[in-house]
N, C-alpha and C positions, 0 to 999 in steps of 0.2 A: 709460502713463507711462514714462519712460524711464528707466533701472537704473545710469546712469552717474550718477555723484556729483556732479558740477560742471555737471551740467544742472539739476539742484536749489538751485542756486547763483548765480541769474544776476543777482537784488536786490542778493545780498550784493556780487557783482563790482562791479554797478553805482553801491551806496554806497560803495563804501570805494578805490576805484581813485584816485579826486580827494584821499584825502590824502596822497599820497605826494609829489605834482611841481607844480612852477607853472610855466603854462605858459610863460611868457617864460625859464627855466629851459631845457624841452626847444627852445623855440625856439634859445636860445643853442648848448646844442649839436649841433642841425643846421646853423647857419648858420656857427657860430664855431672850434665842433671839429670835427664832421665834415665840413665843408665842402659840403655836398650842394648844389654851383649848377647840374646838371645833371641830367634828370630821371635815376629811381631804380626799378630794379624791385626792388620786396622780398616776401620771405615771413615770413611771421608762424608760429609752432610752436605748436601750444595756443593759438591766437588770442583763445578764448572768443569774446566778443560784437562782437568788434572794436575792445579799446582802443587798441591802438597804432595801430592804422589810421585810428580817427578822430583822434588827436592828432597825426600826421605827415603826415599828406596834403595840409592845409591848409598846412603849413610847408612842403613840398615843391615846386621844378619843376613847371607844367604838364606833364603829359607821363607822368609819374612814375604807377606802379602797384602794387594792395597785392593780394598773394595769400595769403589765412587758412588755415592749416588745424588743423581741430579733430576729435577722437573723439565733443564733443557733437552729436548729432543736432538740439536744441531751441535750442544754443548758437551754430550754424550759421541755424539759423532763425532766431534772432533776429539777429545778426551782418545777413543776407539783407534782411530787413525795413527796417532800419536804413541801407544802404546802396544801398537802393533806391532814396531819396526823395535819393539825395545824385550830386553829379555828376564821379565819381569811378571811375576804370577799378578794376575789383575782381572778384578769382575768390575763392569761397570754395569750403571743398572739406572735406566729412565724411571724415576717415580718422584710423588710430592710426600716429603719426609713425616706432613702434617694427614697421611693417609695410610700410610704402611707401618707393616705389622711386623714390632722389630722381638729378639730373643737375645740373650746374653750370650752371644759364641763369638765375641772381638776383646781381643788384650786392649785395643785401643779405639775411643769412637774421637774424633776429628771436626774440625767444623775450621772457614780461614773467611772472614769478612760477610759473614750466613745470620748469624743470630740477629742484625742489625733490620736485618730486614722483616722478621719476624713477628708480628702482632701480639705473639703470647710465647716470648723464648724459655720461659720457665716452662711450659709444659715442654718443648723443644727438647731442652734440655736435660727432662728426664726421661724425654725416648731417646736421647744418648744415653745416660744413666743404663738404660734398661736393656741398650743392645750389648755392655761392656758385661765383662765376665770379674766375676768378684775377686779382689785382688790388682784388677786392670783401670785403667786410667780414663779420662775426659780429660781434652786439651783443647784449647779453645782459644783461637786465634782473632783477634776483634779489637773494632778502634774504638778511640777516646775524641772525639772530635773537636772538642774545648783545646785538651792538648796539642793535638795537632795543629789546629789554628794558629800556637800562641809558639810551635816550634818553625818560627818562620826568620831568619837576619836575611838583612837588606843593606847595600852599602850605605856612607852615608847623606847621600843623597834621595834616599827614601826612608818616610819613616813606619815602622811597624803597625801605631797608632792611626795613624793616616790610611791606610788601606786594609787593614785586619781590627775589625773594632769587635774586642771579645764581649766585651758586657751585652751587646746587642745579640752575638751568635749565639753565646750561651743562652740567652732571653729564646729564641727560636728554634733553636734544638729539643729544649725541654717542653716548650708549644707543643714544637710537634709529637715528642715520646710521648705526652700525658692523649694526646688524640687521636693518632692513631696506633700507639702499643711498639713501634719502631722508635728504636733508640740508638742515633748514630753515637752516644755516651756509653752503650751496654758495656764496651773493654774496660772501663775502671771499674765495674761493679759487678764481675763474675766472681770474684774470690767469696763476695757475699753471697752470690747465689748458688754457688756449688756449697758452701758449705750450707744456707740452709735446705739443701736439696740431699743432704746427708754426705759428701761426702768427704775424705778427712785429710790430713797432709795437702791443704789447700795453698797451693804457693800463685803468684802473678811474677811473667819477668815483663822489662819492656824492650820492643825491636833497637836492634843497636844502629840500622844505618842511617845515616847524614850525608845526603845528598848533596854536591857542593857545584853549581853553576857557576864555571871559571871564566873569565873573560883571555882569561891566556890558556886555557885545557886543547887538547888539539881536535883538532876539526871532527875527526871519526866520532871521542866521546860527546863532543857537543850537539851534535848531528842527532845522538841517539837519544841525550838525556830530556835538550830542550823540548821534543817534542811530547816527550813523554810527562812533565812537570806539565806543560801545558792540557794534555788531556786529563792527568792526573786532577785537573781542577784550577789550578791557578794562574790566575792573570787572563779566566777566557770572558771571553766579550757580554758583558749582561745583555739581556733583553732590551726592547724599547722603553723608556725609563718609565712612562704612564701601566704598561701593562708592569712592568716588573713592580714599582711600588705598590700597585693595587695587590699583587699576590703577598707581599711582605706586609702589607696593613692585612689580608686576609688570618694569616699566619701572626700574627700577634702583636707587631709594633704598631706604635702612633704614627702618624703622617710623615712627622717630625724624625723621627728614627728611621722610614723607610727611603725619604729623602736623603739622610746621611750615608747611609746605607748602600745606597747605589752610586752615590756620589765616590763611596768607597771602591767600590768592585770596578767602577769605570776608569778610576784612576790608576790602580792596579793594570788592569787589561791594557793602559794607553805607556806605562813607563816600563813593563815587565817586556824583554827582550832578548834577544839570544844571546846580547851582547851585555846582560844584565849578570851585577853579581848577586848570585844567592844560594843560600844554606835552608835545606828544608830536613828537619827529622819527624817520618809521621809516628813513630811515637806509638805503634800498634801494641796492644797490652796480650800476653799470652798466659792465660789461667789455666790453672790443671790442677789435678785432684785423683784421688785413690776411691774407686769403688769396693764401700765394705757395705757387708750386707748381713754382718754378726746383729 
């Protein structure tokens, strides 16, 4: 079995990728913003199973071509499988991004929820820089996790405050980005880093969908969305409250905050139900930029 993390991962990608975008959404901005009327060679960075490849391709130019590359070994195999059966020019390619040796022959380099994970995404991000052809683009797919948090409605029998306490998440996000260089923040802050990375006509949009947990939706959509909101992260069951407070005091809060804290998450996990109404927008940020090289 394979010892890379996000090979153990490949359910969860597959549930929870569909709630972020709709697809007449990314349709509009390849057609409206990017203007992509001419085929497109791109590379994908941490491709995993191939999501962006399979929601662009279709949208793309005949002609147009998707090159993946991932660390997963089993993520690559699936990604392989997947675009076997599809008729679609496609390289995929096992390697670690922070090791190979990239040349500028892609109109487009790609990344979708990758830089977050990252130590040092600014170098990252100018070995995408560096595989784009002058004239071609960086788009960059990545969450804002403050935001996310705070795009949460709950009937009114719960309240926002009560189970989502931002002052404390934002307190422990930015812990964690300053210690170890992973920044689940990095999607608001790509328009700054491609521009000082040189590159120009730097725009951010943010993802349009809003996922909406119905208590009257029918059985089939609730079936598919509830379980997926749940592994998406919310409302699952915290740890034993002594081991869980001890990693949140590890992690930056006083006794007092991690106490709350959990008292939060448990409440959440005990009222969050399939039979619950709720409205989630995650709110992912999509930064892109022109590689010029005058």
């Amino acid at each position: 079995m394979s010892e890379y993390y996000w090979d153990s991962k490949i359910e969860y990608l597959r549930n929870t990728r569909w709630l972020y975008y709709n697809d007449d959404y990314l349709e509009f901005l390849v057609k409206n913003v990017w203007k992509m009327n001419t085929p497109i060679n791109m590379v994908d960075y941490g491709c995993g199973y191939g999501y962006l490849g399979l929601k662009l391709l279709p949208l793309l130019p005949d002609g147009s071509t998707y090159t993946g590359i991932d660390k997963g070994e089993d993520l690559i195999k699936e990604a392989r499988e997947i675009f076997d059966k599809l008729p679609y020019s496609v390289e995929l390619m096992q390697g670690d991004i922070e090791e190979i040796q990239v040349h500028p022959q892609y109109d487009i380099a790609l990344c979708h929820a990758f830089l977050l994970h990252m130590k040092n995404p600014r170098a990252i991000l100018q070995k995408m820089i560096d595989s784009v052809r002058d004239g071609g683009r960086v788009i960059c797919f990545e969450p804002h996790w403050i935001a996310n948090a705070a795009n949460f409605g709950f009937d009114d029998g719960l309240l926002h405050s009560e189970v989502v306490r931002l002052g404390v998440l934002q307190k422990l996000y930015e812990v964690d980005a300053s210690r170890s260089g992973k920044d689940g923040n990095i999607g608001i802050k790509l328009p700054i880093l491609l521009s000082q990375l040189g590159l120009r006509n730097v725009e951010c949009r943010v993802s349009d969908k809003v996922n909406f947990l119905d208590r009257h939706m029918d059985a089939a959509s609730k079936e598919r969305l509830y379980p997926s909101l749940r592994e998406e992260g919310i409302g699952q069951e915290p740890d034993e409250p002594s081991m869980t407070m001890e990693q949140l005091v590890e992690r930056g809060l006083t006794a007092e905050e991690a106490q709350a804290q959990y008292a939060a998450e448990l409440k959440l996990f005990q009222e969050f139900d399939s039979d619950s109404w709720l409205t989630y927008a995650p709110n992912m940020k999509i930064s892109f930029g022109t590689v010029s090289r005058e």
